[in-house]
N, C-alpha and C positions, 0 to 999 in steps of 0.2 A: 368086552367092547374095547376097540383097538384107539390109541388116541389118537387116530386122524378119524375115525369116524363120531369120534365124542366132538372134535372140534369142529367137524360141519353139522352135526347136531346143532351145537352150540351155535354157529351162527347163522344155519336156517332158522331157529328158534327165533333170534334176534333179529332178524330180518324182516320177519313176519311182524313180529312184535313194534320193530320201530317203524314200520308202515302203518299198522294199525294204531298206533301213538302218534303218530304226525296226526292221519285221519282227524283222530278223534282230539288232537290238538286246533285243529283250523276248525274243525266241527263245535258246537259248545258240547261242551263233555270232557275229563278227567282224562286228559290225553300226557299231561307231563308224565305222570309216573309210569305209561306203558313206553312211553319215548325213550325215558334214563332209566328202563330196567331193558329193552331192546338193541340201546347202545351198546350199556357195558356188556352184555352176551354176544354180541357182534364182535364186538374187541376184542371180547375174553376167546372165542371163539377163530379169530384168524389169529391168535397171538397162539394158541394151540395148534394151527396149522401149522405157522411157520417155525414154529419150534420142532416139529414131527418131519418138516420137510428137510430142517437142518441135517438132523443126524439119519 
């Protein structure tokens, strides 16, 4: 697997993930920790981008 496709992995994952953590954030339900495990895959995921677009 190529790392531009691990880092949109990464932050499709994260994407979905901090939509579904807001949700269940404003919903009653255990939404922080799907929000700050969806952020940091987000991050970690375009900082993968942009590292890969660099060179």
């Amino acid at each position: 697997m190529t790392a531009r496709r691990t880092g949109t992995a990464l932050a499709a994952v994260g994407t979905l993930l901090s939509l579904a953590g807001g949700a269940l954030y404003v919903l009653p339900g255990p939404g922080l920790p799907f929000l700050a495990t969806g952020a940091a895959l987000l991050i970690a995921g375009l900082l993968v981008l942009a590292v890969t677009r660099r060179n």
